[in-house]
N, C-alpha and C positions, 0 to 999 in steps of 0.2 A: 651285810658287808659291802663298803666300798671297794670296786674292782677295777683295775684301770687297763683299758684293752688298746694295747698297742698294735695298730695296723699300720701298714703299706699300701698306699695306690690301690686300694678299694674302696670299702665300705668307708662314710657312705657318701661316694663321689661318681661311682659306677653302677652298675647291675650285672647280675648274673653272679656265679658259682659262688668264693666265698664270700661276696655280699650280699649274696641271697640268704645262706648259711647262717652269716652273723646279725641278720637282721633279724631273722625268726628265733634265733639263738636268746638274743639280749627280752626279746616280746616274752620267750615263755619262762623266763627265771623273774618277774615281778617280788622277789623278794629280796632280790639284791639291788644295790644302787650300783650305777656302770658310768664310769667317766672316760670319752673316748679321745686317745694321743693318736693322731694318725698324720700323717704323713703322704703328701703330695708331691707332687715336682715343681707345679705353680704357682706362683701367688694369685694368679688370674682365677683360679681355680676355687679361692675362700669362698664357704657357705653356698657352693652352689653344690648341694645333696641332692638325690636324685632318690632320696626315702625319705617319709615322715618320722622323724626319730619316736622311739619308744617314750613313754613318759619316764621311766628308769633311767632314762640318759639325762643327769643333772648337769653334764659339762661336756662342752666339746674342746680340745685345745689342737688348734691347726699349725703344722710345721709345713712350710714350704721350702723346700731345696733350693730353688733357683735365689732366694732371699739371701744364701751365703755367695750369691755375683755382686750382690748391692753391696756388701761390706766394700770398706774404707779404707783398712789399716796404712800405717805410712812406713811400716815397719821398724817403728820406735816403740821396745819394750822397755816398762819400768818394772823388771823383774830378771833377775840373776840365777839362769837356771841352777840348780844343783848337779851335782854327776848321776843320781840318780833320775833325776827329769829327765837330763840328757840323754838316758840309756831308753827311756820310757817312747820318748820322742822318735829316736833313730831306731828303735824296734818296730815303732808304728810305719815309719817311712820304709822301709825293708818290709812290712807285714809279716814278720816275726813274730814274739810274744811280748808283747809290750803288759807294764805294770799299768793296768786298765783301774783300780783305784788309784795310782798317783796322779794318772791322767783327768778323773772325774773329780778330783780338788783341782788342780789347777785350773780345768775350767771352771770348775763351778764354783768354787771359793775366790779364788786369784783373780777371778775373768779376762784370760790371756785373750785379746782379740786374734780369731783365727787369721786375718788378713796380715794385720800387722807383724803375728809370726813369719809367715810363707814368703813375707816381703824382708824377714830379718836377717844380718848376717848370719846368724846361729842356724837359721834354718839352710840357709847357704851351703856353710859347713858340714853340716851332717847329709846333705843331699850330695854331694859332693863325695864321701867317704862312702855312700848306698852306691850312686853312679859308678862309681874305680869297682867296687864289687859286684853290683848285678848287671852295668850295662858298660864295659869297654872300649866297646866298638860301636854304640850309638850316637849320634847326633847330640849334643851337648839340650841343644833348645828343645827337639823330639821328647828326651826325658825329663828333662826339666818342667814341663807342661803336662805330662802323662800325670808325673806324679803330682805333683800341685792341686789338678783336678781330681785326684784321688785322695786328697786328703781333703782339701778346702771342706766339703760336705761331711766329712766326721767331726773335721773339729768344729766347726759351726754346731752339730746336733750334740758337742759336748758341754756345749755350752747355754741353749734353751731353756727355761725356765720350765721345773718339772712339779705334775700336780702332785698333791698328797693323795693317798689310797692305803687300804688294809692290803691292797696282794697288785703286782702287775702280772698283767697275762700278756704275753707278747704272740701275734698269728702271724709273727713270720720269723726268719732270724736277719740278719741285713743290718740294715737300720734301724728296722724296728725293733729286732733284738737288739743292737744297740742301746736305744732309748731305755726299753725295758730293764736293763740293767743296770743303767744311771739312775733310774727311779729305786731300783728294790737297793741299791746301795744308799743313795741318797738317806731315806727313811728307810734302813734296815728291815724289809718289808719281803714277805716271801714271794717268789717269784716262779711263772708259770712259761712255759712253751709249746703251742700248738701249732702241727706245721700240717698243710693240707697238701702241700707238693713238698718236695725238699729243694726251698729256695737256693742255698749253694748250686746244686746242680742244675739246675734253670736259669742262675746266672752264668755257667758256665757254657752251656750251649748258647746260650745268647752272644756273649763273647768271642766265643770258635768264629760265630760268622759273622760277628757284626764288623762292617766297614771303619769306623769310629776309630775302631784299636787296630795301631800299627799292628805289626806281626811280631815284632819285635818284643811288644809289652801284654800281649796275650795274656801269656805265664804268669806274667807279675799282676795284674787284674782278676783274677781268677784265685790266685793265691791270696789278696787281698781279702776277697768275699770270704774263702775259709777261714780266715782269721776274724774275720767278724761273725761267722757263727761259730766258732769253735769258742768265743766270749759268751753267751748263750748257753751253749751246750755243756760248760763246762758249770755255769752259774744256778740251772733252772734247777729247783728243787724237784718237778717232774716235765717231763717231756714225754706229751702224747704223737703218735703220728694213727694214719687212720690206715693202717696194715703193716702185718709182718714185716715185709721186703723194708719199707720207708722208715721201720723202726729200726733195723739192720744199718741201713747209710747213716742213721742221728749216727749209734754207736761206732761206727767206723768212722766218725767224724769227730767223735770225743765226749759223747753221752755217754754216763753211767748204765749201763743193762741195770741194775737196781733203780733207777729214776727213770726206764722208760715204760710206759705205756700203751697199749693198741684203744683207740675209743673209733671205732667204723662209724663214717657216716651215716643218718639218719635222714628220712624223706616223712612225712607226713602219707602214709600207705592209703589213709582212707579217700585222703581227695582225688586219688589214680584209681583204686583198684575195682570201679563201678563204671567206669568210663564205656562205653558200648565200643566193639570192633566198628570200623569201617567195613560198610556193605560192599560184596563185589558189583565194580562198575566198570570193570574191561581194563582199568588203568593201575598201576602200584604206584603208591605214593610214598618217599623217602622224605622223612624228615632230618632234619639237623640244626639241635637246639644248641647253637653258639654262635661268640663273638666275633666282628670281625676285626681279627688279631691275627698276626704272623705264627704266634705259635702256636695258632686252632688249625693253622694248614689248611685253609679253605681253597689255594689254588689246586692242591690234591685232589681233595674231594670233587672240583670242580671235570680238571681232568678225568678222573676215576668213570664218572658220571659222563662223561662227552664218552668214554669207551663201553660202556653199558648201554648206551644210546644204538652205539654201531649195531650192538648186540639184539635189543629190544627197543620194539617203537612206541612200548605200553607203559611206559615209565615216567614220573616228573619227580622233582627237587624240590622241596620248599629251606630254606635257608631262612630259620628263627631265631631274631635277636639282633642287638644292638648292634652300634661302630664304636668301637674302641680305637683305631688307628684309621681315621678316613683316608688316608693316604693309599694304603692298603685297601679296603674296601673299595675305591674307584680304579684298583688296580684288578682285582677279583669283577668287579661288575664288567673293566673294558675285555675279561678273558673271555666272560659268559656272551660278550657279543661277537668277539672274534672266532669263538669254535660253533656261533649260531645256534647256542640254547635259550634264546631271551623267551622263547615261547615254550620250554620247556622248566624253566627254573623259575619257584617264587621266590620274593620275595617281600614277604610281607612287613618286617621288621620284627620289634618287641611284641608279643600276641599272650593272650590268656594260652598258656601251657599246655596245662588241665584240658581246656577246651578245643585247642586245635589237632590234640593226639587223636581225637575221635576221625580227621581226615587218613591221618596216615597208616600205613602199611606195616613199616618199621621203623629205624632211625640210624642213624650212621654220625661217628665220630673220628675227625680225621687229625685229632691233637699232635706234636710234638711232643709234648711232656703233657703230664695229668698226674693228680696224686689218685681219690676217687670219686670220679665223677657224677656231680648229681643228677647229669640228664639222663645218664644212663641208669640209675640209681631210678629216677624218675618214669622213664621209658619201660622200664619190668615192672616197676607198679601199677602200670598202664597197660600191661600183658603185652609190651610191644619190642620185640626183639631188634639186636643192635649190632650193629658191625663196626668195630670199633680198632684204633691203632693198640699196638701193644705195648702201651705203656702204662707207670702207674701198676695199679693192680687191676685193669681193662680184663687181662684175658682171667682172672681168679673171679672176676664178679661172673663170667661168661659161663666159666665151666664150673666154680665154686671151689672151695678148699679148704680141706683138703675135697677132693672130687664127692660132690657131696650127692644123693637121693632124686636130687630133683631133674640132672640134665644139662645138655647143654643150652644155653638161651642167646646163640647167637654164635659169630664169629671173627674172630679177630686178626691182623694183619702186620708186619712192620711196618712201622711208620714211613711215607712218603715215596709209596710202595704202589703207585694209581694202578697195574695191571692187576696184581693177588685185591686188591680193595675194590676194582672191578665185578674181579669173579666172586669175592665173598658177598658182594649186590646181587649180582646175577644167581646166586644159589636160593638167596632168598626172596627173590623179586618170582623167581620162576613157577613157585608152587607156596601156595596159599594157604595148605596144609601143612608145611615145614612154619612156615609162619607164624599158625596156630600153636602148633605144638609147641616151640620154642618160646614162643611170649606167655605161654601157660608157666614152664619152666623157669623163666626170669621170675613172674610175678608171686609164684610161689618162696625164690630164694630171698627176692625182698621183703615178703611177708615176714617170714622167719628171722632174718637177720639186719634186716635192714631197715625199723621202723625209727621213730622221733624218737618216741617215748623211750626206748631201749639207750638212743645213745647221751639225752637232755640225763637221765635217772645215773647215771658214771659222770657227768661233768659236775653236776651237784652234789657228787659222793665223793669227787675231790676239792669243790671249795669248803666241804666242811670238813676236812682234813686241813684245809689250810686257816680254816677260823679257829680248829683247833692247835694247830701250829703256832696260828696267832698270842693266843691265851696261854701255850705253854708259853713261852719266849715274856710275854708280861710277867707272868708270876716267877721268871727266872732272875728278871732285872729285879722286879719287889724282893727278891731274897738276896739278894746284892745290896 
């Protein structure tokens, strides 16, 4: 089966979580052909992968965001909207419910250039009639640009030339659910959705605090995203998430309970769970397998760790993995020299995993959001317990669930919380036998629940649902 996997700002242009996920993902189903629509912000950013793609991978096709600023338009259309269009248009502009097939012909048949709309009078007009209703007392120019830049990038991505595939699978909802839905309409093709965090919700903290968005248009940005995954969630024949709780928010977002699904992430058990302890040598070493990103909270962690310090003088940090926002990271490294851990804090960058758990003690994770985490996933297959924020489903991997035989394997904190994330270091920095016990308990729960093979044997048990999907839907047209 051809399958066409729609991602966002990952694989493969980054590393770590789900590109680590989808990369090993796509290597062990060799019976499927995989064509990848993903989506970037740069164009600076074409064909520079940062993985050997799979031989499975017969096409790559690259969308860049920033490619709908280079548009032209002079705002001359040779096209006389309908009152339907119009409603289609001014629901979009409002993020309402806009008629999302009349939308995917007009661009994709009609090819309305997005520029030349945004620059139209028509577009004028119904900004105009959204402004008198959502923004009164705003700044004419303020909203005027708000929305503009919130459209520009959908309709440019409705208008992209889309591959042919037997199924689109979309790993995120946004955009890439977008895409993904232009494509299974496009060619009447079944359509899939796997969410690893619940993108709405991550755009929506992003948003509370981002500087970028007035205060004013918060609300209307936020509501926006819900409207592009409630297009997704309402289209996907099934919709997996990787726990209860995140299969709970699809459905409150407008998933069918009959279309949704739990598939739990999967780690490769065998390459952790033979890894030797680290021998006692006077010192506890805290790992922390992530990026540096804003929403890993590494200034936390950092913090958290300069108050553990006060506490014990037998302690260091290692900090594993990439930069994702170097902006950030050289804001995180001038912290680590301002509270005077440069002698206590590694870091060593991107490292063999597998192989550097054998230094450490435990592992700590100081996330914002998370759906479920593989370091940690990875870290109890390594028997090495975790202190982790509480989100996602963090504290259910911790204690299990329902409360399950094995124990707790660790402990958990709210997020951006550096005194309780503290003391949850210090509980297990202190005694090496809590240590032991607890990474027994982890490496036990991912044994049982948490291997590859368990959750690759359910991803393969729904594309041939979907090839048979495919074959009914043939022989329904042949009898037509």
């Amino acid at each position: 089966m051809r399958i066409c996997l729609v991602l966002e700002g990952c694989y493969p242009y980054v590393n770590g979580g789900v590109s680590t996920w989808m990369h090993q993902y796509i290597t062990e189903m060799p019976q499927h052909e995989f064509v990848l629509w993903v989506i970037a912000a740069k164009r600076e950013d074409k064909d520079k992968f940062v993985y050997q793609l799979p031989s499975n991978v017969t096409e790559v096709h690259q969308v860049f965001l920033d490619d709908a600023l280079r548009l032209k338009g002079d705002g001359v259309i040779d096209h006389t909207f309908t009152p339907a269009e119009t409603r289609a248009l001014e629901e979009l502009i409002g993020s309402g419910s806009p008629d999302w097939d009349l939308l995917f012909s007009m661009y994709q048949v009609r090819r309305i250039d997005p520029m030349a709309y945004l620059k139209s009078e028509a577009f004028l007009r119904e900004f105009e009639e959204s402004l008198e209703r959502h923004y009164p007392y705003i700044a004419y120019a303020d909203a005027f640009h708000s929305t503009r830049s919130r459209l520009l990038p959908v309709l440019y991505l409705l208008g992209v030339d889309v591959p042919k595939a037997d199924c689109y699978h979309a790993i995120c909802t946004g955009y890439g659910g977008l895409l993904a839905c232009l494509g299974a309409h496009l060619y009447k093709k079944p359509l899939l959705l796997t969410e690893h965090g619940i993108y709405t919700r991550e755009r929506e903290e992003e948003i509370i605090g981002a500087q970028w968005v007035g205060k004013a248009f918060k609300q209307h940005w936020i509501r926006f995203f819900y409207m592009l995954s409630s297009l997704i969630y309402t289209r996907a024949w099934r919709v997996t998430s990787l726990y209860r709780g995140a299969m709970e928010m699809q459905i409150d977002m407008g998933a069918a309970r009959e279309k949704c699904l739990v598939i739990a992430n999967g780690i490769s058990y065998e390459k952790f769970c033979e890894i030797p302890r680290k021998q006692e040598d006077g010192m506890v070493d805290i790992g922390a397998v992530v990026r540096f990103a804003p929403i890993k909270d590494i200034k936390t962690m950092i913090y958290a760790f300069y108050e553990l310090c006060s506490r014990m003088d037998n302690v260091r940090l290692h900090i594993l993995g990439g930069v994702d926002d170097q902006e950030y990271a050289d804001e995180c490294l001038t912290l680590i020299n301002q509270l005077s851990l440069k002698e206590k804090v590694v870091i060593p960058g991107r490292v063999n995993v597998a192989e550097y758990f054998q230094k450490l003690d435990f592992t700590i994770l100081s996330s914002l959001s998370e759906g479920q985490p593989l370091s940690v996933l990875e870290s109890f297959a390594a028997g090495l317990p975790v202190v982790t924020t509480d989100v996602g489903c963090c504290s259910e991997l911790i204690l299990g669930v329902p409360p399950d035989e094995f124990g707790r394997a660790g402990y958990f904190v709210p997020p951006m919380q550096r005194e309780k994330m503290a003391d949850a270091m210090e509980l297990l920095a202190a005694s090496r036998k809590t240590r032991l016990e607890m990474g027994r308990q982890g490496q036990l729960r991912a044994c049982t629940y948490f291997r590859y093979n368990i959750m690759l044997s359910k991803y393969c048990a729904l594309y041939k649902e979907v090839e048979e999907l495919g074959r009914h839907r043939l022989r329904a047209e042949e009898t037509v």
